[in-house]
N, C-alpha and C positions, 0 to 999 in steps of 0.2 A: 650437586645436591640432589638425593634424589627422595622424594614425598609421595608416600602410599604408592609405591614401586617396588619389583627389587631390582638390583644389581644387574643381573642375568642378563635380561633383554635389551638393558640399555649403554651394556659394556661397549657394544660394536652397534653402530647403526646400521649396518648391513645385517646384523644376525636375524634369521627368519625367526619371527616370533607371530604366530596366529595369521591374518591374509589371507588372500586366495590367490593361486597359480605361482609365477615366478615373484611374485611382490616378498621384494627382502626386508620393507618396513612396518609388514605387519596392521596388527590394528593399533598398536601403543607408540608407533614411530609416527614423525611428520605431522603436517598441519593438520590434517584430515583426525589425526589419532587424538592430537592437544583438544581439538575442536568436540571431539566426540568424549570427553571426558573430563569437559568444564561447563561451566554453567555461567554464563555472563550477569552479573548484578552490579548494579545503581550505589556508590557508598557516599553517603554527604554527609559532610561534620560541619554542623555548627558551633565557632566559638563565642561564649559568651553565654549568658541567662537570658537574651532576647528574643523570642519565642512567639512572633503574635499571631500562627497559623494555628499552634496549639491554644493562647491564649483564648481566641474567639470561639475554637472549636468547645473550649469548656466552659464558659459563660458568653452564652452571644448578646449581643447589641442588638434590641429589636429593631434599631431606624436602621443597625446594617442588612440583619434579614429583610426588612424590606426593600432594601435598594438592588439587593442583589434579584431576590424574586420577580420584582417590578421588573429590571434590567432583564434577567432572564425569558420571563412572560414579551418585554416587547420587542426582544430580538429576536423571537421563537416561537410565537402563537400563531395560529391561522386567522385567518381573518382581520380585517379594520377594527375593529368592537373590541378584539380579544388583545390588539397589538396597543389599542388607545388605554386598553385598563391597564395595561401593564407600565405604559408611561407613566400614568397618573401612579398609580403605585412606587414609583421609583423616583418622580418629585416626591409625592408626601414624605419618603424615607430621609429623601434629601433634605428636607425642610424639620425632621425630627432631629435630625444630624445637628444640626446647627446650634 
């Protein structure tokens, strides 16, 4: 089977097609050729209507933006002062949660 190719180049795998020097596989032959003429991407199929990554992203939870923020802030602030508001923030969310 061959896809946005023609025939020609890939009748004989030996046939010099583009390359440099004695290289009989060219630029369209061999791993080097696949590799330089694909583009690798991520496919994930979700089955079913369950959806809560999109759910939240289109109506958020305010006690969850807070626990993430809080969360965020007290794993990642500088300082004592800045790491303690960030807990306290991430109880209070917890505590809207409920």
């Amino acid at each position: 089977m061959i896809v946005n190719d023609v025939l020609a180049p890939t009748a004989h795998p030996a046939a010099p097609f583009g390359g440099r020097g004695a290289s009989g596989w060219g630029v369209t032959q061999g791993a080097e050729g696949l590799l330089a003429m694909t583009v690798p991407q991520v496919v994930t199929v979700h089955k079913g209507t369950f959806r809560p990554h999109f759910d939240e992203a289109a109506d958020p939870d305010p006690a969850a933006v807070a626990v993430l923020r809080g969360l965020m802030t007290w794993t990642h602030a500088r300082g004592f002062g800045a790491k303690l508001r960030g807990l306290w923030e991430l109880l209070k969310g917890i505590r809207k949660k409920k």
